[in-house]
Phi, psi and omega in degrees: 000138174265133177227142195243118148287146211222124183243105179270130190237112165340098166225130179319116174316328177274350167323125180298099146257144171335103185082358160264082176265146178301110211240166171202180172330322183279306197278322197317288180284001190249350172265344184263019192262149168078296219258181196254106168245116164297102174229142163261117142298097193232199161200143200283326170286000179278122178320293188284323161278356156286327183274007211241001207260328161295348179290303202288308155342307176293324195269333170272335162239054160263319167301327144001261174304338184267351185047028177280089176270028166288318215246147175221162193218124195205159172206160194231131200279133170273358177288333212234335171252069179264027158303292206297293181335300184301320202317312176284352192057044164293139181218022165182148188262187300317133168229151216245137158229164173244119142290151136290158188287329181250012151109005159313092192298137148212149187278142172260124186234039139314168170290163174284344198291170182276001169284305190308286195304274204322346193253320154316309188285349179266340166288354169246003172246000000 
């Protein structure tokens, strides 16, 4: 028999991750210009983006490991950027957005799992 362990770690949304950048008003548009971006829009207090933040943990260091430095996976606290928030129309969290290389917003209204994203995101780069 084969046994696989599963090792679960608490991790916060606002919490600093590996392959995750934290993007805000100073940041945004000149690290997401040209490339294919993945963002979470979240607030540290939300419920869903707390359960939602090992996923993005997960998701930034498969992109990593795949070395696609086209593509970037980033969030933005919307308590601390809601310039960025209107702009984008987030009216809840957590909501996910796909740039295009040429700043083309689109909402990903999908499943959460990380099969469900990744085969969106490969399907547009």
């Amino acid at each position: 028999f084969l046994f696989i362990t599963l090792s679960f770690t608490k991790v916060s949304p606002e919490e600093k991750l590996d392959s995750v950048t934290d993007l805000n008003g100073e940041n945004f548009d000149t690290t997401i210009k040209g490339k294919h971006a993945l963002v979470e829009f979240y607030a540290p207090w939300c419920g869903y983006c707390k359960l939602f933040a090992p996923k993005m943990k997960q998701l930034g260091g498969l992109m990593a490991k795949s070395k696609r430095t086209d593509i970037v996976v980033g969030k933005v606290n919307g308590d601390n950027n809601e310039e960025l928030g209107r702009k984008y129309k987030v009216q809840g969290y957590p909501t996910i957005y796909y740039f295009s290389p040429s700043g083309e917003p689109e909402e990903y209204n999908g499943d959460l799992s990380i099969k469900a994203i990744l085969d969106f995101l490969h399907a547009k780069t």
